[in-house]
C-alpha positions, 0 to 999 in steps of 0.5 A, a space after each residue: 639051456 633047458 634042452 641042453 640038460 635034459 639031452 644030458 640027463 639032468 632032469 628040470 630040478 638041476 636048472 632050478 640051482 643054476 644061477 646066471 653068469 655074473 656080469 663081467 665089470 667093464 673096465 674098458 669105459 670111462 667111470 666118469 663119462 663111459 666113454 669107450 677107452 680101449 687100450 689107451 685107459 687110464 688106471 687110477 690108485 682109486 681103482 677105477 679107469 677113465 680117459 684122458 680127460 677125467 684121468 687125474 684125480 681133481 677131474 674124477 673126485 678120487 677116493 684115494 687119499 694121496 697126502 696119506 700115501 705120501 707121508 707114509 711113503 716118506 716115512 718108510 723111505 727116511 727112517 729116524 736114526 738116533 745116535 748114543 748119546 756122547 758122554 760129556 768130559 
């Protein structure tokens, strides 16, 4: 690196901001057991990725609450309906 910016003009003092690259989170390995996945991972609404074994919630410890979600889907999909009330004759 060093070389590279003093053969651009950029004297030692521009190297002292210079931060590394961040490292890139890998998501092609089992969070459970690393084992390699590949393409044939597993996303979870957790938000991890894990293989065919640990690849349901009971087998990883998900964080994701799924009766909430469930309720709430169930909410939103069957509304309360309230009709006027019927005047008594």
């Amino acid at each position: 690196e060093r070389r590279s910016a003093e053969s651009r003009g950029q004297g030692a003092e521009d190297l002292e901001g210079m931060e590394p690259a961040a490292k890139k989170a890998s998501t092609n390995r089992c969070w459970e057991c690393k084992k390699k996945v590949g393409l044939t991972g597993f996303r979870c609404r957790c938000g991890g990725t894990f293989c065919s074994v640990h690849r349901y919630s009971d087998k990883h410890d998900c964080s994701f609450d799924y009766k909430t979600a469930g309720r709430e889907q169930l909410a939103k999909s069957n509304p309360t309906i309230l009709n006027k009330k019927l005047e008594k004759i």
